[in-house]
C-alpha positions in Angstrom: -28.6 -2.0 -9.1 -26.3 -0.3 -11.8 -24.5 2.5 -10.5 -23.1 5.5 -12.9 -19.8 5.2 -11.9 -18.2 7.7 -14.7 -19.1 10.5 -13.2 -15.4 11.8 -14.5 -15.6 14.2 -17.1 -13.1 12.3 -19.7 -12.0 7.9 -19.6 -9.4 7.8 -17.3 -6.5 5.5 -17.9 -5.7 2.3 -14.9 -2.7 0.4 -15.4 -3.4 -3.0 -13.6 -0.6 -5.1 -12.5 -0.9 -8.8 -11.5 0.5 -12.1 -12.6 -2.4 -13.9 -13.2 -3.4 -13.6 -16.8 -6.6 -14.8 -15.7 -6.9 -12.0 -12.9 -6.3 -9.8 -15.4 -8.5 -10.5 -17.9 -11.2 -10.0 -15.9 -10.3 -7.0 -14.1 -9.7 -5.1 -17.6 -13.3 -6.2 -18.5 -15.0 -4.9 -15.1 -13.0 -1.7 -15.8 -13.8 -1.3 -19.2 -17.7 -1.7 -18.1 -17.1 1.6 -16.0 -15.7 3.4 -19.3 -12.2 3.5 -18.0 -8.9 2.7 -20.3 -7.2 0.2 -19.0 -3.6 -0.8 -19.5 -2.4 -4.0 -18.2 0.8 -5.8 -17.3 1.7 -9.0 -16.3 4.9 -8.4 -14.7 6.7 -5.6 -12.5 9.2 -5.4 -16.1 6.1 -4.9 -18.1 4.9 -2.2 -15.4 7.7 -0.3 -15.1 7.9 -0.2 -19.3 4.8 1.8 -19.4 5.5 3.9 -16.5 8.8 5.0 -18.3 6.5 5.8 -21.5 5.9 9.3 -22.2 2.8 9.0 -24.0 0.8 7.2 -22.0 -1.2 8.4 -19.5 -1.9 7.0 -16.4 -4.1 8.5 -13.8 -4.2 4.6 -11.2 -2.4 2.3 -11.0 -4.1 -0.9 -9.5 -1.9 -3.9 -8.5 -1.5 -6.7 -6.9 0.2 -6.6 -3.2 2.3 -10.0 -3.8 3.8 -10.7 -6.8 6.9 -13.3 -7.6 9.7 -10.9 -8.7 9.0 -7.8 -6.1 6.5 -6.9 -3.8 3.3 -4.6 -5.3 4.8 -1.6 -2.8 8.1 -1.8 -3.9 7.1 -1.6 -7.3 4.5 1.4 -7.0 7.9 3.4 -5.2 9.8 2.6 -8.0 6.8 3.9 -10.3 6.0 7.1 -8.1 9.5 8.1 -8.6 8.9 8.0 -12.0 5.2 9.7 -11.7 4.8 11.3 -8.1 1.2 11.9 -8.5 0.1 8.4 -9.8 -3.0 7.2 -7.7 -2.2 3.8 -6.5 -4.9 1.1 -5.5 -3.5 -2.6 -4.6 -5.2 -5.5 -4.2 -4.7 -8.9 -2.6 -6.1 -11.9 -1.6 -3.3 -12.5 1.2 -5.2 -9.6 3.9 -2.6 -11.1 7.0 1.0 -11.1 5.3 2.9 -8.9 6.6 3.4 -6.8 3.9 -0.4 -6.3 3.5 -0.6 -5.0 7.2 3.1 -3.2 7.1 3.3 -1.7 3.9 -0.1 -0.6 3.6 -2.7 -1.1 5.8 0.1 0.5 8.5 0.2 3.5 6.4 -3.2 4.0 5.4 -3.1 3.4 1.4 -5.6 1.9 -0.6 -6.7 -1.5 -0.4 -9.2 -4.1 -2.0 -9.2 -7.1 -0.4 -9.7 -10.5 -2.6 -11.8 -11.4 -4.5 -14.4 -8.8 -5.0 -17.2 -7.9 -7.5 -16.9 -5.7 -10.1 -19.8 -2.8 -8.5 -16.9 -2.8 -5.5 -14.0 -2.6 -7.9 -15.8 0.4 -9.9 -16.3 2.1 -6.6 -13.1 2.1 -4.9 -11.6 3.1 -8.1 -13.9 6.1 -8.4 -13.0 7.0 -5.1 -9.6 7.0 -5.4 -9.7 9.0 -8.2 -12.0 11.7 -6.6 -10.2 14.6 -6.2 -9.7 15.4 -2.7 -13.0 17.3 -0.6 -12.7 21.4 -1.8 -11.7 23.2 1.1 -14.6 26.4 2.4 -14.2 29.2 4.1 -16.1 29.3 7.1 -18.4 32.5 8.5 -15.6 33.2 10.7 -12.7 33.2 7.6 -11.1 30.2 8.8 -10.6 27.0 6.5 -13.2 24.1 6.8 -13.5 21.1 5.2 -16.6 19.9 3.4 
């Protein structure tokens, strides 16, 4: 079952991060299937190169969670510096290290566990692009979420 998963008005732009060429590869073609530009980088040099880039825009940035020359959180704090309201997705296939359950799972941040197909990919990413649910008022004037 194919699911419409650009639902988005205009392509969105992911930057994925990984050192796995391979990995890569085939992440850029599941997201370019859901109509999203995709950006990617091999290293946390490379990342932080297009991060510092003016003209591109970014809207995710999906990476993985262990890499050799600094950890995938480390890196998106050094990039959220940069671009405080970057989306940030990571990925890993390593769900027990420690820095899976500390640095993310811990604090609640997005997470796709290894390996997974590219309907799941699509769909996480969608959702973390969502913007957030539009707040109502209620009948008695107070604020209630959808």
């Amino acid at each position: 079952m194919l699911t419409n998963y650009n639902a988005l008005p205009e392509a969105r732009t992911i930057l994925v991060v990984d050192d796995d060429l391979s990995v890569l590869s085939v992440i850029k073609c599941m997201l370019e299937c859901g109509d999203y530009n995709v950006l990617i980088a091999h290293s946390a040099e490379s990342a932080m190169r297009m991060a510092e880039r003016d003209d591109l825009s970014i809207d995710l940035m999906l990476m993985d969670v262990v890499m050799p020359e600094v950890s995938g959180p480390d890196l998106a704090e050094r990039i959220l510096a940069l671009r405080p309201h970057l989306k940030v997705l990571f990925m890993s296939g390593c769900t027990d290290s420690e820095v899976v359950r500390v640095k993310i799972l811990d604090r609640a941040l997005g997470f796709l566990p290894k390996p997974f197909t590219s309907d799941s990919l699509l769909e996480r990413v969608q959702k973390v692009l969502s913007p957030p649910p539009a707040r109502a008022f209620g009948a008695a004037g107070g604020v209630s979420w959808r």
